[in-house]
Backbone as JSON Lines, residues from 0, in Angstrom:
{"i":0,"aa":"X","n":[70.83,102.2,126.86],"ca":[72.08,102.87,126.58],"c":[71.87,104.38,126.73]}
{"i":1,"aa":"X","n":[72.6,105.24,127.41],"ca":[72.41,106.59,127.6],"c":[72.92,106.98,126.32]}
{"i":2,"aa":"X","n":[72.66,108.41,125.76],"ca":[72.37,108.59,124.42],"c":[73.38,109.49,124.25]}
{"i":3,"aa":"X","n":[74.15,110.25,125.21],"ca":[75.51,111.01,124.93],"c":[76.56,109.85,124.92]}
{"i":4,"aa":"X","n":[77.01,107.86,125.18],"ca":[77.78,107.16,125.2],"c":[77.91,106.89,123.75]}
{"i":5,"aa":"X","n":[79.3,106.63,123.55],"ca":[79.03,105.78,122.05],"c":[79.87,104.18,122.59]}
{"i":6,"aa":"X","n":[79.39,103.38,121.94],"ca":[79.8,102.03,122.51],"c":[81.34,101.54,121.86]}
{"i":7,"aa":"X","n":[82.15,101.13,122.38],"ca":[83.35,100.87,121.78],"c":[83.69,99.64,120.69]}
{"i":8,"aa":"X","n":[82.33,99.17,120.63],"ca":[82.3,98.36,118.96],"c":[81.5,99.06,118.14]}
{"i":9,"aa":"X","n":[81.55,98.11,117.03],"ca":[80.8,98.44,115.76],"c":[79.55,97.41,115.13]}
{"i":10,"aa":"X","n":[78.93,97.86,114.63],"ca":[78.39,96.66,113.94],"c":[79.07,96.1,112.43]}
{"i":11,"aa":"X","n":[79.89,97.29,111.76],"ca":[80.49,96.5,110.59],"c":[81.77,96.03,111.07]}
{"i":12,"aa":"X","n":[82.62,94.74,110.6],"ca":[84.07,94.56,110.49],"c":[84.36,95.79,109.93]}
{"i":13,"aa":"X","n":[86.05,95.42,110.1],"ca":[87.22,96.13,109.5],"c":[86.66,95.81,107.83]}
{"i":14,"aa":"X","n":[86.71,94.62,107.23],"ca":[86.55,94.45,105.91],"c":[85.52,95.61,105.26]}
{"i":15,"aa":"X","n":[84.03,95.19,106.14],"ca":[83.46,96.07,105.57],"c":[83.04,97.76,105.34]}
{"i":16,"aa":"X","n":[83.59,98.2,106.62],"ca":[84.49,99.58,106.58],"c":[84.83,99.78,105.25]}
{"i":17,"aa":"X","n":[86.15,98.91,105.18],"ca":[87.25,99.2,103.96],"c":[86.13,98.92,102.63]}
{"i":18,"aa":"X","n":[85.49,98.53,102.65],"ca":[84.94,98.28,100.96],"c":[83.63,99.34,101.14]}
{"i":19,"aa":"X","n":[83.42,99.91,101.96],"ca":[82.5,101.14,101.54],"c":[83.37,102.2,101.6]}
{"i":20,"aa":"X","n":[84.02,102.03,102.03],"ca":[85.3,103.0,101.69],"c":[85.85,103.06,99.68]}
{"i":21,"aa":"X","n":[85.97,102.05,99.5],"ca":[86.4,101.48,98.38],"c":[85.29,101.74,97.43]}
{"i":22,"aa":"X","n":[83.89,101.83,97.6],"ca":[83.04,102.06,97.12],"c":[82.61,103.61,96.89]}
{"i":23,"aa":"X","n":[82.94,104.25,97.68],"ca":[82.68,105.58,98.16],"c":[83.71,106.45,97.59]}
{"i":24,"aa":"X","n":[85.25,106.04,97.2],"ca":[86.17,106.31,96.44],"c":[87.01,105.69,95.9]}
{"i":25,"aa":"X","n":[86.71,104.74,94.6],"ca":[87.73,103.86,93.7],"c":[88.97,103.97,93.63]}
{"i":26,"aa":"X","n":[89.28,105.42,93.6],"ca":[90.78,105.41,93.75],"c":[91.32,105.71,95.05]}
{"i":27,"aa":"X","n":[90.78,105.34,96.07],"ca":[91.53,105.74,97.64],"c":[92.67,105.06,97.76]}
{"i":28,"aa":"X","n":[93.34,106.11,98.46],"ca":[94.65,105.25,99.17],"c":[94.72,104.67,100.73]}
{"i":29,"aa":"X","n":[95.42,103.53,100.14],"ca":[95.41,102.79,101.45],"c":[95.73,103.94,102.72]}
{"i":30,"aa":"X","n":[96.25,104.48,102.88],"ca":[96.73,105.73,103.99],"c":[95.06,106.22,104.22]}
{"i":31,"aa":"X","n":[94.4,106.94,103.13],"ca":[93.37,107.48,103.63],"c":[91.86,106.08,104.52]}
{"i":32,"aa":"X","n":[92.14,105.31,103.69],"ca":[91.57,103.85,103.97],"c":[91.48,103.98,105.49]}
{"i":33,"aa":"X","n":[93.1,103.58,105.64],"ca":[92.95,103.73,107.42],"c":[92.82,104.62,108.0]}
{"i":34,"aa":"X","n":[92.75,106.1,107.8],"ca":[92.68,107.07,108.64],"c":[91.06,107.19,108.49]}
{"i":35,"aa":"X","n":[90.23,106.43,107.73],"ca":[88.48,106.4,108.19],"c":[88.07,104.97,108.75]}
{"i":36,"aa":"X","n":[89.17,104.3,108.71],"ca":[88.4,103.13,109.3],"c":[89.15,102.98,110.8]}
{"i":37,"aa":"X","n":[89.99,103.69,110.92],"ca":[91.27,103.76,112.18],"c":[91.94,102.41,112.7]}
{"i":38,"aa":"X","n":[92.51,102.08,111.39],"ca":[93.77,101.18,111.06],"c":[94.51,101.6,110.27]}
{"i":39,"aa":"X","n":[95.6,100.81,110.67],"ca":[96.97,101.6,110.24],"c":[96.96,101.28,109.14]}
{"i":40,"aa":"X","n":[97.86,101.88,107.8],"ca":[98.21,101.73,106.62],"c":[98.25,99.93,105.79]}
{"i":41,"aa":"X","n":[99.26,99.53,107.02],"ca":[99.17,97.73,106.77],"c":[98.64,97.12,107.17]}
{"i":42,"aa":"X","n":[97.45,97.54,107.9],"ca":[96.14,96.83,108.16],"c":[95.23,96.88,106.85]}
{"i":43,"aa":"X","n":[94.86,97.91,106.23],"ca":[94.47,98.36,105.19],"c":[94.7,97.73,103.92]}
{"i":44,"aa":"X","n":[96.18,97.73,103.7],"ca":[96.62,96.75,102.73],"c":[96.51,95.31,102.99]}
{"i":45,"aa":"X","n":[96.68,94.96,104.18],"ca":[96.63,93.4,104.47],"c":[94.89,92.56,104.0]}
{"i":46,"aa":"X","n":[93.75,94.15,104.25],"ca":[92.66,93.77,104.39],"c":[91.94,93.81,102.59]}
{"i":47,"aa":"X","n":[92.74,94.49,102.15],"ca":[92.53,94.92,100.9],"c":[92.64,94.07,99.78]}
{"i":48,"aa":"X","n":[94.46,93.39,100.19],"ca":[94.64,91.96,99.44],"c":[93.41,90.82,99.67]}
{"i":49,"aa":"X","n":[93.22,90.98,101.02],"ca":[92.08,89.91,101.34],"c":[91.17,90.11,100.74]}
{"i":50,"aa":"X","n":[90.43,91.08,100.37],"ca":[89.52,91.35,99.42],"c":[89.63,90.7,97.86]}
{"i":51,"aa":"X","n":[90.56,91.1,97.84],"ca":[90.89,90.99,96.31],"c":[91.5,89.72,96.24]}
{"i":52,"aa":"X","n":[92.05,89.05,96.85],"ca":[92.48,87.27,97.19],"c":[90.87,86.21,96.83]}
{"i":53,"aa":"X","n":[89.82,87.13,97.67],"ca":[88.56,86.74,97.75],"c":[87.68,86.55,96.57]}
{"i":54,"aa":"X","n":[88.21,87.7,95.56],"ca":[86.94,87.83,94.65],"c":[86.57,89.23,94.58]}
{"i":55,"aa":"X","n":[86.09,89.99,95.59],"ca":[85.42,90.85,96.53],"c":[85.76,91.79,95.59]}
{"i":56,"aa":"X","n":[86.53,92.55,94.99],"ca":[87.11,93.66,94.38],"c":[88.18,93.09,93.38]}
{"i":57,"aa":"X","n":[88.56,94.16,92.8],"ca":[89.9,93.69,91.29],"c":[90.71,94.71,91.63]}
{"i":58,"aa":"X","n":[91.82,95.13,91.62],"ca":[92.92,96.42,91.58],"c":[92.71,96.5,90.28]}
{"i":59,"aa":"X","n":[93.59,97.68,89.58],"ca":[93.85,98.1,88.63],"c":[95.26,98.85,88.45]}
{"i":60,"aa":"X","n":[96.34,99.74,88.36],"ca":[97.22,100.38,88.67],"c":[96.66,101.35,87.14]}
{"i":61,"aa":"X","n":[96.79,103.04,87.82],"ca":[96.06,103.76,87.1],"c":[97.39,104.83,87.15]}
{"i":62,"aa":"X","n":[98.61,104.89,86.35],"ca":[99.42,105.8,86.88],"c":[100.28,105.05,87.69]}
{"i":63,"aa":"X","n":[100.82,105.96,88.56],"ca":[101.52,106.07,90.58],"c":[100.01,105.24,91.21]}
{"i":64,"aa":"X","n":[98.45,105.14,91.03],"ca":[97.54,105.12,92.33],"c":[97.13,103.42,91.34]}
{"i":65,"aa":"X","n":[96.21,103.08,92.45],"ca":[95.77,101.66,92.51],"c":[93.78,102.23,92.15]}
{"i":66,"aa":"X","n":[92.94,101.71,91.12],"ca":[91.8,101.74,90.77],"c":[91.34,100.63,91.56]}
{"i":67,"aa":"X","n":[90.07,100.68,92.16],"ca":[89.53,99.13,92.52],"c":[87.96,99.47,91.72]}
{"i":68,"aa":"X","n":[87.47,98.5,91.6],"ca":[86.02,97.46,91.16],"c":[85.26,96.98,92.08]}
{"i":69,"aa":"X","n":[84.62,97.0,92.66],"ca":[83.98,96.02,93.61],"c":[82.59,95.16,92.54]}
{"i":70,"aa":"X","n":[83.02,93.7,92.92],"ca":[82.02,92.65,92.41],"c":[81.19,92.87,93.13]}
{"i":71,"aa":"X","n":[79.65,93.67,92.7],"ca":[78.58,93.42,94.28],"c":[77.9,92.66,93.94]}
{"i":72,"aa":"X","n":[78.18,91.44,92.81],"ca":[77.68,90.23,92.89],"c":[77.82,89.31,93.57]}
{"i":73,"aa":"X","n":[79.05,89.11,94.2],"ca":[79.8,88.13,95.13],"c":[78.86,88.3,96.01]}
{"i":74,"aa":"X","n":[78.64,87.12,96.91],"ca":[77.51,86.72,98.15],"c":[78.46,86.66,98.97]}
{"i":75,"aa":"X","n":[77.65,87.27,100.53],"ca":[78.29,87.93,101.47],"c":[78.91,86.33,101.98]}
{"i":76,"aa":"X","n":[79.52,86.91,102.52],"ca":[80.6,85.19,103.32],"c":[80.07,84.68,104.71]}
{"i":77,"aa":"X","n":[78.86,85.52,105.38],"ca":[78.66,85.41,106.65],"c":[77.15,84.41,106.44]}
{"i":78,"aa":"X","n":[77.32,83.31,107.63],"ca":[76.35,82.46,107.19],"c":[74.67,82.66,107.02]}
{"i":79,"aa":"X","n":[74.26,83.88,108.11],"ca":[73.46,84.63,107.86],"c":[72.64,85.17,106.83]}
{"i":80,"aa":"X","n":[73.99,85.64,105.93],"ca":[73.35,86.57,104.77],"c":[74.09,86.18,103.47]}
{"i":81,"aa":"X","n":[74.18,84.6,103.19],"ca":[74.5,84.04,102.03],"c":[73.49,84.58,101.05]}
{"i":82,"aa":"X","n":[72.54,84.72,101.11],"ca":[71.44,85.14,99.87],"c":[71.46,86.6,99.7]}
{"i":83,"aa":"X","n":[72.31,87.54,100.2],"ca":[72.49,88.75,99.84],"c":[73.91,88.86,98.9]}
{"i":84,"aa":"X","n":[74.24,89.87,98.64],"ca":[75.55,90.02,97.7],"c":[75.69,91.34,98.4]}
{"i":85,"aa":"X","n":[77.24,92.04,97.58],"ca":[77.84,92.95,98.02],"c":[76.95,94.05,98.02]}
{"i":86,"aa":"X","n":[76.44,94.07,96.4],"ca":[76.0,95.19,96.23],"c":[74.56,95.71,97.08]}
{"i":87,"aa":"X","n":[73.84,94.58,97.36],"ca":[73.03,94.46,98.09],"c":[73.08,95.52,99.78]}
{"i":88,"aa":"X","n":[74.27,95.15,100.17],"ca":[75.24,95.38,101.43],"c":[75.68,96.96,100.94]}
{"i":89,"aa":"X","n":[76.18,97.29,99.93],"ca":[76.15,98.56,99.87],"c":[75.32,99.84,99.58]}
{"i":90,"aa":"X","n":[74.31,99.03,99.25],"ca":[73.08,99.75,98.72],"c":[72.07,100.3,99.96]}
{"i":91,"aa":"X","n":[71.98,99.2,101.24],"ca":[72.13,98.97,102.24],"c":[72.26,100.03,103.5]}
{"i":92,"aa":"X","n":[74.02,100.1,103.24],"ca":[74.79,101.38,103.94],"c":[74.76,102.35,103.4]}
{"i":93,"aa":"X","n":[74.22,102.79,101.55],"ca":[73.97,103.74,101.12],"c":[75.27,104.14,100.61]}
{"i":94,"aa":"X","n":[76.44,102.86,100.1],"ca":[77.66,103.33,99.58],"c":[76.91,103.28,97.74]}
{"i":95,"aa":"X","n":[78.08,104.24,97.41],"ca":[77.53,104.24,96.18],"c":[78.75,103.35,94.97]}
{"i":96,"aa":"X","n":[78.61,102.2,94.46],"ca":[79.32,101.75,94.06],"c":[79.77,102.11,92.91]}
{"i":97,"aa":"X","n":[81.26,102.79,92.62],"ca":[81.05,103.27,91.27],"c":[82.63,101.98,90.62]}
{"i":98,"aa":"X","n":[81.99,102.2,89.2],"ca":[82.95,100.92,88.63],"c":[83.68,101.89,86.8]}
């Protein structure tokens, strides 16, 4: 790979974007969500419920803003890395999980 290209994938999903995101700032808003993961607002929320549908995180309503939790006990969903957990995964990417 020449070293000035950047490749047009990623190695994390959208999900996991959003939860080091989520990790990195508990109270983010979905708006800022997508403007670092570059999905739109209702991508964000769609991916967010999924989270929280999952287990993966808890909301909270703190005010007007939404608090999240992330469980980094929950074991990752990919068949690969069943014996790891979230926190594992964020510790990992160097998100800092605050609760």
């Amino acid at each position: 790979m020449v070293e000035d290209t950047v490749p047009a994938w990623t190695f994390l999903t959208n999900h996991a974007q959003v939860l080091v995101c989520i990790a990195n700032d508990p109270g983010i808003r979905l708006r800022d969500i997508g403007d670092r993961v570059a999905i739109t607002e209702r991508a964000a929320h769609r991916i967010v419920s999924e989270l929280a549908a999952a287990g993966y995180i808890t909301r909270t309503r703190q005010g007007r803003r939404n608090h999240y939790t992330i469980n980094t006990a929950a074991p990752l969903p990919d068949p690969i890395a069943r014996e790891q957990n979230v926190g594992e995964l964020l510790t990992l990417l160097n998100a800092k999980p605050r609760e």
